[in-house]
Every structure is written in structure tokens, then in C-alpha cells.
mmCIF entry with sequence, helices, sheets and N, C-alpha, C, O atoms, coordinates in Angstrom:
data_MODEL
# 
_entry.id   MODEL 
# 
_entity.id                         1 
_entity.type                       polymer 
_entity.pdbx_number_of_molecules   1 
# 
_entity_poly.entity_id                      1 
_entity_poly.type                           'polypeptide(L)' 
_entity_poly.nstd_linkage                   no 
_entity_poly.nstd_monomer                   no 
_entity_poly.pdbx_seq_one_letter_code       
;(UNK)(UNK)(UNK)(UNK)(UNK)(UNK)(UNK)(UNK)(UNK)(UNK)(UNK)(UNK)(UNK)(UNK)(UNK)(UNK)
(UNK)(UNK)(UNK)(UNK)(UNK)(UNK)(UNK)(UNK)(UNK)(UNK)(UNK)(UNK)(UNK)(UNK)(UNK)(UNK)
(UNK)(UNK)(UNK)(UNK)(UNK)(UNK)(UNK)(UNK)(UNK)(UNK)(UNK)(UNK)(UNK)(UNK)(UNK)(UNK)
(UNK)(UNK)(UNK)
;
_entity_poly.pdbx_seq_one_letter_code_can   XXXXXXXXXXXXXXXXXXXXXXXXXXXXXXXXXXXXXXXXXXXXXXXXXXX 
_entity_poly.pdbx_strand_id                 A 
# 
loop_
_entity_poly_seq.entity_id 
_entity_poly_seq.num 
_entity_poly_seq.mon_id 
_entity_poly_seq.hetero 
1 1  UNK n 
1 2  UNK n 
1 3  UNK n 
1 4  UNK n 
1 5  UNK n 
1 6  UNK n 
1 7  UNK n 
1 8  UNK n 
1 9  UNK n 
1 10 UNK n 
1 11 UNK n 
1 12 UNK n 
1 13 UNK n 
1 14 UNK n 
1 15 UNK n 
1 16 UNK n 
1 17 UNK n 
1 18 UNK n 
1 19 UNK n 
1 20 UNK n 
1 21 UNK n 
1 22 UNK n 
1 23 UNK n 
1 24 UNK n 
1 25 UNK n 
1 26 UNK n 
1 27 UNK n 
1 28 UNK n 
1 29 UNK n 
1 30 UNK n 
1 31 UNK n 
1 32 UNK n 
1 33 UNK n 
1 34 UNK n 
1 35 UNK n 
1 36 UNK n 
1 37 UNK n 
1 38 UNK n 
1 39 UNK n 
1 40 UNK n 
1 41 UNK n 
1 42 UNK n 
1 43 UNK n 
1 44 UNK n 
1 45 UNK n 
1 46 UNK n 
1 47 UNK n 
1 48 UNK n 
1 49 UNK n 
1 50 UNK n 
1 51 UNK n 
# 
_struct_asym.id          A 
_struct_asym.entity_id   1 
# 
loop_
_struct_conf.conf_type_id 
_struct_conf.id 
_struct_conf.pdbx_PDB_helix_id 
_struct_conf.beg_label_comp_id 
_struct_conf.beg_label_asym_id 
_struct_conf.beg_label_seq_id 
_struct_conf.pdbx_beg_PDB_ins_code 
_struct_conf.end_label_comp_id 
_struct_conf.end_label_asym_id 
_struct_conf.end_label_seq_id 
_struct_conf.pdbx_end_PDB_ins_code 
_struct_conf.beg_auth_comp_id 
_struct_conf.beg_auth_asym_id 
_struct_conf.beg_auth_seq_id 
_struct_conf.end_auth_comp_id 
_struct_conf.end_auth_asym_id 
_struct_conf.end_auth_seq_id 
_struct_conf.pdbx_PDB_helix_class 
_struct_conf.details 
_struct_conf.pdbx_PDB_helix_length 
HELX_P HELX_P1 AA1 UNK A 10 ? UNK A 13 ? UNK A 10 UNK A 13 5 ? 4 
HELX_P HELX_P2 AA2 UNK A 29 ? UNK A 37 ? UNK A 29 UNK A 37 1 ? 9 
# 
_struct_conf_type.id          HELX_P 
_struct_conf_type.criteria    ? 
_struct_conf_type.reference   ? 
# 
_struct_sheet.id               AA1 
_struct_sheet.type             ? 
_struct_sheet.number_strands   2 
_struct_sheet.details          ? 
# 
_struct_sheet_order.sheet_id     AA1 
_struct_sheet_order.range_id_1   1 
_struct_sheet_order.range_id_2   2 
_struct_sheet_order.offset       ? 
_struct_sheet_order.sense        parallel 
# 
loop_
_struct_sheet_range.sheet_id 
_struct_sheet_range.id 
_struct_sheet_range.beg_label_comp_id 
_struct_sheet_range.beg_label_asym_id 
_struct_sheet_range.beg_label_seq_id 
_struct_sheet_range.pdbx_beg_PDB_ins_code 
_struct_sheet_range.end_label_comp_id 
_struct_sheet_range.end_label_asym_id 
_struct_sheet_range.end_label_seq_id 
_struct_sheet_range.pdbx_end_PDB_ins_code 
_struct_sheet_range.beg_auth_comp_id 
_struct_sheet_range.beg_auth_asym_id 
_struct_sheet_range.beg_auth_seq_id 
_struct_sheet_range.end_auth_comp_id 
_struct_sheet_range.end_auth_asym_id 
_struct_sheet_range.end_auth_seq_id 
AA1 1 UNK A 18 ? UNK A 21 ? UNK A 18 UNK A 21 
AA1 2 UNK A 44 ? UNK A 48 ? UNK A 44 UNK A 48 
# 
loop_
_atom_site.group_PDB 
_atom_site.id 
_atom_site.type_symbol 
_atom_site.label_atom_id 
_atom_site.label_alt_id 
_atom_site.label_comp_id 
_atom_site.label_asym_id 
_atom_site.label_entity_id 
_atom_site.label_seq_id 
_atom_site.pdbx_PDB_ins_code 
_atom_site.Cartn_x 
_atom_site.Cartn_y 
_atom_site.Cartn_z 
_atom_site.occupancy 
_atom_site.B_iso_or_equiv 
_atom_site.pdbx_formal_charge 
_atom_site.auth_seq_id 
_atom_site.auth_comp_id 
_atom_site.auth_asym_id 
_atom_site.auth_atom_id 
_atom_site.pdbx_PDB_model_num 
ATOM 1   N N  . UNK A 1 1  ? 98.422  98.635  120.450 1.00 0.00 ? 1  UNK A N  1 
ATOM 2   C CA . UNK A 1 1  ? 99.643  99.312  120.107 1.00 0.00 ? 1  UNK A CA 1 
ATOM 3   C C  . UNK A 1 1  ? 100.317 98.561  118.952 1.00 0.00 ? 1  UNK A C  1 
ATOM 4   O O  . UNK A 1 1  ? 100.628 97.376  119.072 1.00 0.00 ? 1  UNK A O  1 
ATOM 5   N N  . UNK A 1 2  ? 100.533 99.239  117.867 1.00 0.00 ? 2  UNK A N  1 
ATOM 6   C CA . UNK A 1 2  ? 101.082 98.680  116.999 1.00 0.00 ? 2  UNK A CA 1 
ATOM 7   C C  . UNK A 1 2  ? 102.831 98.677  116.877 1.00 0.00 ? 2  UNK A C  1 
ATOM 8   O O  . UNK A 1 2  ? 103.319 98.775  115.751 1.00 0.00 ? 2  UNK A O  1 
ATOM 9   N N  . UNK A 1 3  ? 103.416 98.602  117.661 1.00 0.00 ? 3  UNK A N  1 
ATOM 10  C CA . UNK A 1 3  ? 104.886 98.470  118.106 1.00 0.00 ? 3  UNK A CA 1 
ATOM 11  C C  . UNK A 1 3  ? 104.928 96.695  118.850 1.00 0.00 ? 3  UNK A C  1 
ATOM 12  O O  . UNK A 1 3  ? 105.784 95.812  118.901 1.00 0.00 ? 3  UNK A O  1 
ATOM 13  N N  . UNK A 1 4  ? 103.592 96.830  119.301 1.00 0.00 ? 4  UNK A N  1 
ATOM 14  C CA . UNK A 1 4  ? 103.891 95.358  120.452 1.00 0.00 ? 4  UNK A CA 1 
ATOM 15  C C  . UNK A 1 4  ? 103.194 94.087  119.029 1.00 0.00 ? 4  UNK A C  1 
ATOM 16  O O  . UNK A 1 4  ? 103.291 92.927  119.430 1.00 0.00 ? 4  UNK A O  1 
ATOM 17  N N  . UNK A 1 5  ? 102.737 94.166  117.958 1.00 0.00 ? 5  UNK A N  1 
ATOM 18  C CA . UNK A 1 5  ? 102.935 93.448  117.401 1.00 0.00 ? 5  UNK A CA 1 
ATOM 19  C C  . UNK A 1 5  ? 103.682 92.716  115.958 1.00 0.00 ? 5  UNK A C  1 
ATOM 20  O O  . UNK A 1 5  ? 104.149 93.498  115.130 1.00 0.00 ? 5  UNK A O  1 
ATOM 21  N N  . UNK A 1 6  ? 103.753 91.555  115.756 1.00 0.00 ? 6  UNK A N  1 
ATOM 22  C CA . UNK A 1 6  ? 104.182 91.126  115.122 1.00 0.00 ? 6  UNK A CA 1 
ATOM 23  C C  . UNK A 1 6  ? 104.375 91.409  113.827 1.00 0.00 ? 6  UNK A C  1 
ATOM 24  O O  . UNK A 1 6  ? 105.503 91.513  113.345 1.00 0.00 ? 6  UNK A O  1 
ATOM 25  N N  . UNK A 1 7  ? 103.131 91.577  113.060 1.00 0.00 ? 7  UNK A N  1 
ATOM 26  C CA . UNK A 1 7  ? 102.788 91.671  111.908 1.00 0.00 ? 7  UNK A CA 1 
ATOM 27  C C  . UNK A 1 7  ? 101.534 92.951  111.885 1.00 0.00 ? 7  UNK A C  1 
ATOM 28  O O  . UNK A 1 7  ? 100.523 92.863  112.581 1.00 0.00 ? 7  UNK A O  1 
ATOM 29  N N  . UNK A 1 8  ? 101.830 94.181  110.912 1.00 0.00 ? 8  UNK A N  1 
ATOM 30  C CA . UNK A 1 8  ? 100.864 95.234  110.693 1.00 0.00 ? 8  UNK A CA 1 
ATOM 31  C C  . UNK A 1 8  ? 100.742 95.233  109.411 1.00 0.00 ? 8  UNK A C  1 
ATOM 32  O O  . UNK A 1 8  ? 101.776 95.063  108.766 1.00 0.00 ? 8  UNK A O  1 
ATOM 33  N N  . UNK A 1 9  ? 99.554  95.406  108.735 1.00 0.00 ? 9  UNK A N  1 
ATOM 34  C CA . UNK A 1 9  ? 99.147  95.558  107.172 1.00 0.00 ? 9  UNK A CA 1 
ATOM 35  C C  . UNK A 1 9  ? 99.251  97.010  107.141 1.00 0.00 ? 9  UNK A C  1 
ATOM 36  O O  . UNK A 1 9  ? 99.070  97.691  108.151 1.00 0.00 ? 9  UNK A O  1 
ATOM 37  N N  . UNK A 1 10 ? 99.626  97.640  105.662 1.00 0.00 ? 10 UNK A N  1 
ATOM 38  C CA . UNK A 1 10 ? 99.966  98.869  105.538 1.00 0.00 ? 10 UNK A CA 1 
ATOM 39  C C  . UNK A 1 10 ? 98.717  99.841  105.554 1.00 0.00 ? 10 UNK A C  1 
ATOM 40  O O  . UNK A 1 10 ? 98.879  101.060 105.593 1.00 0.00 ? 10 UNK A O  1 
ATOM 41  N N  . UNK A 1 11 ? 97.290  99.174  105.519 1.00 0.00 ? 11 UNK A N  1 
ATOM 42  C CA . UNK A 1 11 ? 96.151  99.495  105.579 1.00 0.00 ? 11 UNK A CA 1 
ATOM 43  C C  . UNK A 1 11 ? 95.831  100.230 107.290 1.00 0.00 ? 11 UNK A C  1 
ATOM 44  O O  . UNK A 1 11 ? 95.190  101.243 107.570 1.00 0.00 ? 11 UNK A O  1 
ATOM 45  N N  . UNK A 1 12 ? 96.584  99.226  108.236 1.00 0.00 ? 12 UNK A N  1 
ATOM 46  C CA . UNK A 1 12 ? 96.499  100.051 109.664 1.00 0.00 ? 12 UNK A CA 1 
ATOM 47  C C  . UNK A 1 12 ? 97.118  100.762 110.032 1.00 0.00 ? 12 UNK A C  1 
ATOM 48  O O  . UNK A 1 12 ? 97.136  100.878 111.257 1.00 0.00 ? 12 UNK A O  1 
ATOM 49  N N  . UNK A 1 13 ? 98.050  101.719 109.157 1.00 0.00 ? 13 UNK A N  1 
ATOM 50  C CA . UNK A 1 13 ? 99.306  102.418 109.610 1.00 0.00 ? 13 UNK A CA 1 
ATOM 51  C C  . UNK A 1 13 ? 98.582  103.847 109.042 1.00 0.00 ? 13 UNK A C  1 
ATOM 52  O O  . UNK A 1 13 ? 99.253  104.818 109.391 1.00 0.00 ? 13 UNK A O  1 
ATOM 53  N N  . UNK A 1 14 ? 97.674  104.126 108.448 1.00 0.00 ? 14 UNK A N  1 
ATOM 54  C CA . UNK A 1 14 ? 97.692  104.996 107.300 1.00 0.00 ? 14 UNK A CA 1 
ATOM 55  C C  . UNK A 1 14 ? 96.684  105.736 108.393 1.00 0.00 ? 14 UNK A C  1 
ATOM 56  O O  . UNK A 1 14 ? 95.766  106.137 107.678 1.00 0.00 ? 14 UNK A O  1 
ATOM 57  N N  . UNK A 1 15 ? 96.502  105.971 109.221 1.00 0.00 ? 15 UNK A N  1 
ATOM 58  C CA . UNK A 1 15 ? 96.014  106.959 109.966 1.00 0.00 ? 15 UNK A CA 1 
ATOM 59  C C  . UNK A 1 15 ? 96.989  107.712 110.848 1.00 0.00 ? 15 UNK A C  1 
ATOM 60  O O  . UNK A 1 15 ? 96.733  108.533 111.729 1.00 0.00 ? 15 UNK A O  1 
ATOM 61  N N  . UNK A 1 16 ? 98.506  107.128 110.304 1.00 0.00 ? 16 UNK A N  1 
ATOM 62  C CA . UNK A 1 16 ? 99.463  108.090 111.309 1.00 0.00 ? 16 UNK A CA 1 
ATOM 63  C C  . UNK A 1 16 ? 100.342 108.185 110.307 1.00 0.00 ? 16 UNK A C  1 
ATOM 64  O O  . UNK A 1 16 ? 100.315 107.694 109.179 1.00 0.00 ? 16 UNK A O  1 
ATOM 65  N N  . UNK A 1 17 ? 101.526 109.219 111.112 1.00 0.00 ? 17 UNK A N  1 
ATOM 66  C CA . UNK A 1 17 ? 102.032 110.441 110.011 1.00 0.00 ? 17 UNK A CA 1 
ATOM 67  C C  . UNK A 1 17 ? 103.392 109.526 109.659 1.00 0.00 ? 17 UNK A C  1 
ATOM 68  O O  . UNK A 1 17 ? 103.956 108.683 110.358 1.00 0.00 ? 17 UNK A O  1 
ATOM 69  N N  . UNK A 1 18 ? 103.670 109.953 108.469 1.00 0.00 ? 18 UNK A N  1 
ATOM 70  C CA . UNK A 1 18 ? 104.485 109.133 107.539 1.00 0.00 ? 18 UNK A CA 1 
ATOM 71  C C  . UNK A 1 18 ? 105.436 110.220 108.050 1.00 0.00 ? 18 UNK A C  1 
ATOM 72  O O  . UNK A 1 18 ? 105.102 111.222 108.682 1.00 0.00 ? 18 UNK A O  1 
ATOM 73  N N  . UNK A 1 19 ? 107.384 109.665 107.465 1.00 0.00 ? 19 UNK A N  1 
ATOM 74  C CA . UNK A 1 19 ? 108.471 110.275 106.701 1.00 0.00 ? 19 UNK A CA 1 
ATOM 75  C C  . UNK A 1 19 ? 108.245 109.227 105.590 1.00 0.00 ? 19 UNK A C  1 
ATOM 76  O O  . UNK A 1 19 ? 107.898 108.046 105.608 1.00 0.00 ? 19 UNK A O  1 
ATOM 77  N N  . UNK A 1 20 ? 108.628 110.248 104.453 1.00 0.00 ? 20 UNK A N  1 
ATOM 78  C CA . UNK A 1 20 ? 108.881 109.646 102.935 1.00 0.00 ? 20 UNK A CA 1 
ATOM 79  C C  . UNK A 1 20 ? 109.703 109.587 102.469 1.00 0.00 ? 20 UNK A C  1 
ATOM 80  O O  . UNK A 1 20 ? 110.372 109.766 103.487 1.00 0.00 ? 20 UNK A O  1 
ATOM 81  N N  . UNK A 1 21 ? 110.239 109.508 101.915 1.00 0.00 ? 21 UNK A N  1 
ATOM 82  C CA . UNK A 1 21 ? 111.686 109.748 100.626 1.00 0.00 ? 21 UNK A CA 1 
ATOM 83  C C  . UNK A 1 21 ? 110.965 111.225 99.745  1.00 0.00 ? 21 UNK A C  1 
ATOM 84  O O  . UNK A 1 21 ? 109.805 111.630 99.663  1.00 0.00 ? 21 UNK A O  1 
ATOM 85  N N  . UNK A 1 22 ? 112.282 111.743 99.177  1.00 0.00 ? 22 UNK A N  1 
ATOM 86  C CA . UNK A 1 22 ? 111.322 112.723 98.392  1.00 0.00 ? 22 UNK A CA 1 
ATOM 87  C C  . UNK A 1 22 ? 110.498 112.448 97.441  1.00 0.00 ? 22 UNK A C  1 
ATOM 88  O O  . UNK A 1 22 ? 110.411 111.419 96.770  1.00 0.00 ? 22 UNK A O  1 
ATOM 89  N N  . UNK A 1 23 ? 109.740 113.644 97.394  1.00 0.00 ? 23 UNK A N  1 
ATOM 90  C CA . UNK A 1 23 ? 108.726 113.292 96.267  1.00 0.00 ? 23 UNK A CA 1 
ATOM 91  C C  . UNK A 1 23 ? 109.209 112.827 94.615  1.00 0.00 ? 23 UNK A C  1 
ATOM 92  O O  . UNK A 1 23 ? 110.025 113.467 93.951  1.00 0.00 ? 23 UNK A O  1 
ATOM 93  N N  . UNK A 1 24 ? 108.756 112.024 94.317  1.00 0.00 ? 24 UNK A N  1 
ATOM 94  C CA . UNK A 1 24 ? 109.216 111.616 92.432  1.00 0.00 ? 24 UNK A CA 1 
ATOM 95  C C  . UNK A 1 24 ? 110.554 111.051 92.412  1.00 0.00 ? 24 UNK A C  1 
ATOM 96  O O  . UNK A 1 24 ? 111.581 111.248 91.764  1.00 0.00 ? 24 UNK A O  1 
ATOM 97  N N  . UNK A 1 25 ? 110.079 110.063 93.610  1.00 0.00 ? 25 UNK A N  1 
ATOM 98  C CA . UNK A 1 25 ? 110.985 108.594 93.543  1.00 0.00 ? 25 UNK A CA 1 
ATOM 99  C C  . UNK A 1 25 ? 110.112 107.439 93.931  1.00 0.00 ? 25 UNK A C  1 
ATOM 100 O O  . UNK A 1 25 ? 109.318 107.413 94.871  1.00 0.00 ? 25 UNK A O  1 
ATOM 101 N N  . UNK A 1 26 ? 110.365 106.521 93.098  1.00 0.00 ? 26 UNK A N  1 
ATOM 102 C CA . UNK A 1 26 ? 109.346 105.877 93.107  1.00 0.00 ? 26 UNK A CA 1 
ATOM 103 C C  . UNK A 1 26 ? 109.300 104.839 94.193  1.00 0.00 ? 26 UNK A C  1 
ATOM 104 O O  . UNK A 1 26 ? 109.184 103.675 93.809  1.00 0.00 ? 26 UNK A O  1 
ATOM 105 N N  . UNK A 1 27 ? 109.345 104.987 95.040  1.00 0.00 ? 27 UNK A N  1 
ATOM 106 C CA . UNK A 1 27 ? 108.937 104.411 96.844  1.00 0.00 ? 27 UNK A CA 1 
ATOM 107 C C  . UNK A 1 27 ? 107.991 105.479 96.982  1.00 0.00 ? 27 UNK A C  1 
ATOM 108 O O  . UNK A 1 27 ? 106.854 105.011 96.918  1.00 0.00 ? 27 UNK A O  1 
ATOM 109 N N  . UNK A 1 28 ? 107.993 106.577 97.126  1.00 0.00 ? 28 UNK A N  1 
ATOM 110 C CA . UNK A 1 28 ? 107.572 107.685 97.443  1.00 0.00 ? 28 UNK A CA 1 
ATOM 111 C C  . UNK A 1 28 ? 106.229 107.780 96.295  1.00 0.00 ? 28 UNK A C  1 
ATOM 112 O O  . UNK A 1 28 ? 105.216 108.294 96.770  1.00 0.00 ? 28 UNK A O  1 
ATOM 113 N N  . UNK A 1 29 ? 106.175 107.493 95.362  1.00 0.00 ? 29 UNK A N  1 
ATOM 114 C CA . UNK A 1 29 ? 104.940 107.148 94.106  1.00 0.00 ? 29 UNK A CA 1 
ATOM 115 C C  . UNK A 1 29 ? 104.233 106.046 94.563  1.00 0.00 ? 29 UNK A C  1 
ATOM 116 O O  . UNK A 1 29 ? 103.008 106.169 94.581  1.00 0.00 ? 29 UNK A O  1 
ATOM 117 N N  . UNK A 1 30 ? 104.657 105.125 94.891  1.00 0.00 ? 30 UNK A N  1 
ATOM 118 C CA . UNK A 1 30 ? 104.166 103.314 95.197  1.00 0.00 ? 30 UNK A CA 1 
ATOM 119 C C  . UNK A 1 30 ? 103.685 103.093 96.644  1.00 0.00 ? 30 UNK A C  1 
ATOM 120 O O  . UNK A 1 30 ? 103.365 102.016 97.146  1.00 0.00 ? 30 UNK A O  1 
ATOM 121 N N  . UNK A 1 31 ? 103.693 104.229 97.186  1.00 0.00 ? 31 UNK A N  1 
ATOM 122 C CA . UNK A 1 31 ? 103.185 104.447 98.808  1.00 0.00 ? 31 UNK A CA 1 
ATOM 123 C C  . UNK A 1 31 ? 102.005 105.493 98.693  1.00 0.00 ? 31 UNK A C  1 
ATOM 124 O O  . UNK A 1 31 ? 101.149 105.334 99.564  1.00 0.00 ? 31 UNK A O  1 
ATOM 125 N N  . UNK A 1 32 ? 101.734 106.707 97.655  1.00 0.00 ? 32 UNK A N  1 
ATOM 126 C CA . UNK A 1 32 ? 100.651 107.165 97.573  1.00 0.00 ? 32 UNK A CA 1 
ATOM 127 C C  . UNK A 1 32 ? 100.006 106.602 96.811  1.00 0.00 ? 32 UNK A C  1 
ATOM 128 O O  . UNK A 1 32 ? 98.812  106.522 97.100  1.00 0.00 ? 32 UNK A O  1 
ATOM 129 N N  . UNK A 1 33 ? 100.571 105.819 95.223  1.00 0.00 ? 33 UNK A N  1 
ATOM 130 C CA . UNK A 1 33 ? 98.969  105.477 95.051  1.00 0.00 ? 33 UNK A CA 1 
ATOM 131 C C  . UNK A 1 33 ? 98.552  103.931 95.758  1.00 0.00 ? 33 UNK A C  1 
ATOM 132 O O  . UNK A 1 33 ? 97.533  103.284 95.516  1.00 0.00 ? 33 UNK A O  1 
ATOM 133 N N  . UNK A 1 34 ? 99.580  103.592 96.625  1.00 0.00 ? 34 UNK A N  1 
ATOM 134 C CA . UNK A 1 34 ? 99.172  102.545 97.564  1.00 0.00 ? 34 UNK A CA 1 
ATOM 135 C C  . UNK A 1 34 ? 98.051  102.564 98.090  1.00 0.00 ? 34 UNK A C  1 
ATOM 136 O O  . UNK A 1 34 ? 97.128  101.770 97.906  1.00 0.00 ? 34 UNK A O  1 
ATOM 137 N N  . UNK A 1 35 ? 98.123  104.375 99.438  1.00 0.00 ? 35 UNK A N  1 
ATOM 138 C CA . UNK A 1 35 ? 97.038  104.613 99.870  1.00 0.00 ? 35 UNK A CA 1 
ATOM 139 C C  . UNK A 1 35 ? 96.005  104.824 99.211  1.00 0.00 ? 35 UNK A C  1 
ATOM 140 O O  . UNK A 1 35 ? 94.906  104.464 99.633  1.00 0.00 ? 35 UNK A O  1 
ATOM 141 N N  . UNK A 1 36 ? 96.195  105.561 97.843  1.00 0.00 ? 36 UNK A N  1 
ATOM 142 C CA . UNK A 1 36 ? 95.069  105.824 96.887  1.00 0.00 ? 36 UNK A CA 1 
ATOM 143 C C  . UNK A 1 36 ? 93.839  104.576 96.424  1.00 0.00 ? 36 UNK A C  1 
ATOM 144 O O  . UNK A 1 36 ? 92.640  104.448 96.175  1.00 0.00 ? 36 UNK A O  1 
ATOM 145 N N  . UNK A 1 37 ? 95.146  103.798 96.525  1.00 0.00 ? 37 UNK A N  1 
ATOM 146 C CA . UNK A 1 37 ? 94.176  102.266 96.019  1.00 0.00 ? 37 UNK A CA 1 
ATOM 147 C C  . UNK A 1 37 ? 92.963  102.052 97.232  1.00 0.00 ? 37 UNK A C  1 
ATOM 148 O O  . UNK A 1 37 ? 91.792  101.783 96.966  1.00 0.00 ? 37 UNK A O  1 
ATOM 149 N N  . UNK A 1 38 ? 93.495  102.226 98.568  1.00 0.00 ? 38 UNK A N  1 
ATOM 150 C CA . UNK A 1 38 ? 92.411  102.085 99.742  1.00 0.00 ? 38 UNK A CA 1 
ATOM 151 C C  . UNK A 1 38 ? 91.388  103.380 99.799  1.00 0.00 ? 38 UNK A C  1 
ATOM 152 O O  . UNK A 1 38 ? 90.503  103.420 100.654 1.00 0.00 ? 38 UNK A O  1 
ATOM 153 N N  . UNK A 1 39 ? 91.528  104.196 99.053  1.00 0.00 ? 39 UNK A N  1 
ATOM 154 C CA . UNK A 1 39 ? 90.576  105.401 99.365  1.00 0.00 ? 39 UNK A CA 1 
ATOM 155 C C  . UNK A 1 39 ? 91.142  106.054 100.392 1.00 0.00 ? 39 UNK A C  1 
ATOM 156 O O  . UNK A 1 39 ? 90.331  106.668 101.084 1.00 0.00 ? 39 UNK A O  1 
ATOM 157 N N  . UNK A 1 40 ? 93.000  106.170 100.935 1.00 0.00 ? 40 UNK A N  1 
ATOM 158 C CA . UNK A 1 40 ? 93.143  107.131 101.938 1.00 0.00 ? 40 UNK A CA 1 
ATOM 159 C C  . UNK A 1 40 ? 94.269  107.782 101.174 1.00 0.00 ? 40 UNK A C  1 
ATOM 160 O O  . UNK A 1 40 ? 95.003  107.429 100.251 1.00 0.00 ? 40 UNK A O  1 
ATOM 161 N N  . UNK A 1 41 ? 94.111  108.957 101.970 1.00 0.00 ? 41 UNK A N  1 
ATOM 162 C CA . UNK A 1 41 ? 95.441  109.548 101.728 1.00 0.00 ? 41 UNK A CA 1 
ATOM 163 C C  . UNK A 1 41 ? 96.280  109.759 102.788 1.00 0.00 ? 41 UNK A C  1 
ATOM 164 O O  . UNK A 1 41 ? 95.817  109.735 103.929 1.00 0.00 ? 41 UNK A O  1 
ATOM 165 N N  . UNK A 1 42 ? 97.919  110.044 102.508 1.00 0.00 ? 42 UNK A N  1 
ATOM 166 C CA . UNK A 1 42 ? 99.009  109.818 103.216 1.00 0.00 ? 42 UNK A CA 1 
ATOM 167 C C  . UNK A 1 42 ? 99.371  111.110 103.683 1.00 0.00 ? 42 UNK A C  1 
ATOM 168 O O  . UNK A 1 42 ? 99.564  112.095 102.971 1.00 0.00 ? 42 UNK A O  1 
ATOM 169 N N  . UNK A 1 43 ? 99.498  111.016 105.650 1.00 0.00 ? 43 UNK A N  1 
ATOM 170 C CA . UNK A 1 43 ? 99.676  112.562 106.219 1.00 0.00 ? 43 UNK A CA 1 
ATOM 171 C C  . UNK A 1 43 ? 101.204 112.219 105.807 1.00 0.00 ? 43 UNK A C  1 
ATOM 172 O O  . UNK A 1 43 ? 101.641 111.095 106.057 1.00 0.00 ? 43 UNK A O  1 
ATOM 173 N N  . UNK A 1 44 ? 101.976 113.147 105.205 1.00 0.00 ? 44 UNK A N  1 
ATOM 174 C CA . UNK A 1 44 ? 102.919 112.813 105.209 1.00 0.00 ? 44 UNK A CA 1 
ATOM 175 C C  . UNK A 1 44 ? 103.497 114.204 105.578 1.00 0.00 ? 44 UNK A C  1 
ATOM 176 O O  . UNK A 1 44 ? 103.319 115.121 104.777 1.00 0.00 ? 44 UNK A O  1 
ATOM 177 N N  . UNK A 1 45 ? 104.264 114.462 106.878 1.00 0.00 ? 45 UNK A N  1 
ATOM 178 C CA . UNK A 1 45 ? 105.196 114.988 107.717 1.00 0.00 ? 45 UNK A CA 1 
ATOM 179 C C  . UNK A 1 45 ? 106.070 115.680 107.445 1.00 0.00 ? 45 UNK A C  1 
ATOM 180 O O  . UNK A 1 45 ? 106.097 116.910 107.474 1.00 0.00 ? 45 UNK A O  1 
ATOM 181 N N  . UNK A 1 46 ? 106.848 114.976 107.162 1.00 0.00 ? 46 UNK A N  1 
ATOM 182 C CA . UNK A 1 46 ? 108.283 115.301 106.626 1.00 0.00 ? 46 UNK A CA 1 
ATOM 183 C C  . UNK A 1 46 ? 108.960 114.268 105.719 1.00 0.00 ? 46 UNK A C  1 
ATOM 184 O O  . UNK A 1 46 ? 109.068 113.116 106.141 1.00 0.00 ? 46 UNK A O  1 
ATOM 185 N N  . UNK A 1 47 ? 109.455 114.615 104.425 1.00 0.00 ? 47 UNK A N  1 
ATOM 186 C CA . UNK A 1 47 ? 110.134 114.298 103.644 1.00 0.00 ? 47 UNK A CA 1 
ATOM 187 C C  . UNK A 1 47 ? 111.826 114.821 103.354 1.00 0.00 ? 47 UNK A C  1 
ATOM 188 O O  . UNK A 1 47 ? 112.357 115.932 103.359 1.00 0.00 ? 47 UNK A O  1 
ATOM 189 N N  . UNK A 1 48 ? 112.496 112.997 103.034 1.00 0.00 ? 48 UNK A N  1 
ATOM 190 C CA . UNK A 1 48 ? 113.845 113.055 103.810 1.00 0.00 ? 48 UNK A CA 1 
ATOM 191 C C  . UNK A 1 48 ? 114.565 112.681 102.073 1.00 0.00 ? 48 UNK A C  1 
ATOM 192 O O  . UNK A 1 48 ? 113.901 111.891 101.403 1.00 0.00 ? 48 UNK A O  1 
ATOM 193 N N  . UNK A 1 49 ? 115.975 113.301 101.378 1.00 0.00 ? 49 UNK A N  1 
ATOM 194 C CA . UNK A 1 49 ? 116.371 112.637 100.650 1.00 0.00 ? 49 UNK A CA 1 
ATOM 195 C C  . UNK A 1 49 ? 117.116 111.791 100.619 1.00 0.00 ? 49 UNK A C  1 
ATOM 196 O O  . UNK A 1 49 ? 117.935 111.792 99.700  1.00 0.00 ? 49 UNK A O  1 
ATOM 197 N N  . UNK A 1 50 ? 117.133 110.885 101.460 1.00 0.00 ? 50 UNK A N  1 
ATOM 198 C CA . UNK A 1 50 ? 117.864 109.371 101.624 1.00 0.00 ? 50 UNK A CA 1 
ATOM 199 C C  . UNK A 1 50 ? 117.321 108.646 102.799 1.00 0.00 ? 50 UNK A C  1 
ATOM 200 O O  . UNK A 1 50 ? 116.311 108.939 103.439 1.00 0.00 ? 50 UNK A O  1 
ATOM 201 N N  . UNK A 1 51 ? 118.003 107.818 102.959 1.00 0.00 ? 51 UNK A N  1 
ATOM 202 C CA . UNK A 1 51 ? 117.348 106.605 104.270 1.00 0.00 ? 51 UNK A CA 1 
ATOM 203 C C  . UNK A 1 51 ? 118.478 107.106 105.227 1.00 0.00 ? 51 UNK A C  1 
ATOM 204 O O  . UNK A 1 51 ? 118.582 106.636 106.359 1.00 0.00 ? 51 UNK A O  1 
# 
């Protein structure tokens, strides 16, 4: 379970479903081609315009 630990790399998260910021802000740019860099892509859910 990744709640009960300490430390998670963003590499083990990327098989479950994201919220984002909207699209063409760049958190929201720097998190897909994040995944892009690993060869995954991001389920992404629902997209929110603020935190």
C-alpha cells in the first residue's frame, strides 16, 4: 500500500488515476512529459483549476 509508506517515486504512482491542474500550465506539462520520459502515460481523471 502506498499510503503506509514513507517515500514513493513518481514512477510507482503512474498506474493510478491522477487530478491535474488544467491543461497548459506548466505542472500540468512537467507531469506528462514526466510520464512520457518513462514510456507511460498519465490516466488523468479529472482536471481542477486551482489547488
Amino acid at each position: 500500500m502506498l499510503a503506509a509508506r514513507d517515500h514513493v517515486g513518481f514512477a510507482e504512482v503512474l498506474d493510478q488515476a491522477f487530478v491535474m491542474l488544467h491543461a497548459g500550465l506548466a505542472i500540468h506539462t512537467f507531469t506528462m512529459n514526466a510520464a512520457a520520459s518513462l514510456g507511460r502515460h498519465l490516466d488523468v481523471r479529472s482536471q481542477v483549476r486551482s489547488f
